[in-house]
N, C-alpha and C positions, 0 to 999 in steps of 0.2 A: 744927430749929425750923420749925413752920409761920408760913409767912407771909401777913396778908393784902395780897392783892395791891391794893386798892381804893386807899389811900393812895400804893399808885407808880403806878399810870395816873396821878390826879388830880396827882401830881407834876407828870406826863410833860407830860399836858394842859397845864396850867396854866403851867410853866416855859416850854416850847415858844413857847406861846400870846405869854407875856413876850418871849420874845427874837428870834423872827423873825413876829410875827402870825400864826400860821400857826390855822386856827379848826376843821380839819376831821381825824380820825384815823379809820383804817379799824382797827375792833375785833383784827383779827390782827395787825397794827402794835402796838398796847397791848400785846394778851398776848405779843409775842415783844420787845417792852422787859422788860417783867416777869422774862421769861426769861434775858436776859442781864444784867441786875441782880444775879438768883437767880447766876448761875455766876458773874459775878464777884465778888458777897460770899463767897460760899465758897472762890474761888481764892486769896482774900484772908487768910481767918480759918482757914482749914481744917475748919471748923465747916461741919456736915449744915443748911443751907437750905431749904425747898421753900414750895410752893402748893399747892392743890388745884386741879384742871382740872375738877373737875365742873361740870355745867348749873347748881346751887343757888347755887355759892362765883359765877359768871360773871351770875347773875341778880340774885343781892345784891350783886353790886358795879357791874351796871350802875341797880340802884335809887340807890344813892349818887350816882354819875356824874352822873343825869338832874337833879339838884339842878341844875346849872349847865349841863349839855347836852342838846340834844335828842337822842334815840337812835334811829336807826333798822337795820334787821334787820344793815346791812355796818356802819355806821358811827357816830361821834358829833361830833354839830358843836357847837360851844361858842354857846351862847345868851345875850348880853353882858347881857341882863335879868338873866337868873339866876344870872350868875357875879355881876354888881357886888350882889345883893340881901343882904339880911343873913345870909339862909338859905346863901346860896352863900358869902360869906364865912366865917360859922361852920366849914361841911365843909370848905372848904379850910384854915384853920388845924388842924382837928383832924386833920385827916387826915395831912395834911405832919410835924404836932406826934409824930403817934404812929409816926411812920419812923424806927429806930434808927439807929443813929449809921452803922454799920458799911454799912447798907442804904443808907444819905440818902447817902455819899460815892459807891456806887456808882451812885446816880441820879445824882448831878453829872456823874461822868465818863463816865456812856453816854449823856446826853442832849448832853454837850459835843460828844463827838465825832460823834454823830449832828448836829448842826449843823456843828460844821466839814466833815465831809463833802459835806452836803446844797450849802455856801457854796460850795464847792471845786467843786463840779456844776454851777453860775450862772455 
């Protein structure tokens, strides 16, 4: 099953963003959440996961992004205009909305323990 990955960044972002303010992600940070998402829904289901890594799937999903962040060439920083706006609101409902079940539990537990780690670093 291809996955779009736009909906676990804006997770990642936005959960993140909830539980320790954290406002700023370097784009290889996102795509290597993605990545361990991806391996552990499948270590999980035994079920064939992926993404596409092309420039077009990483171009249209940082057009999504820009909704609520500003982007630049390393990174996106969360822009509190555009996440609280209606606009921003919408993508992040839909986006989160359209994360399978299987996929959303593996966000929970990668972004968890990427925070207790991070806590545990302080």
């Amino acid at each position: 099953m291809i996955v779009d990955f736009s909906p676990i960044i804006i997770y990642k972002i936005v959960k993140d963003y909830e539980a320790t303010g954290r406002t700023s992600f370097f784009k290889t940070e996102l795509y290597d959440f993605v990545d361990k998402v991806i391996s552990h829904t499948i270590k999980n289901t035994n079920e064939l996961y992926s993404f596409s890594h092309t420039a077009e799937a990483k171009k249209l999903c940082l057009e999504k992004v820009s909704t609520i962040c500003d982007v630049s060439p390393t990174s996106v920083e969360i822009n509190d205009e555009k996440l609280n706006s209606l606009e921003g609101q919408k993508l992040i409902s839909s986006q989160i909305d359209s994360i399978n079940y299987t996929c959303l539990e593996a966000c929970r537990s990668i972004l968890n323990e990427e925070i207790s780690i991070n806590n545990s670093l302080l």
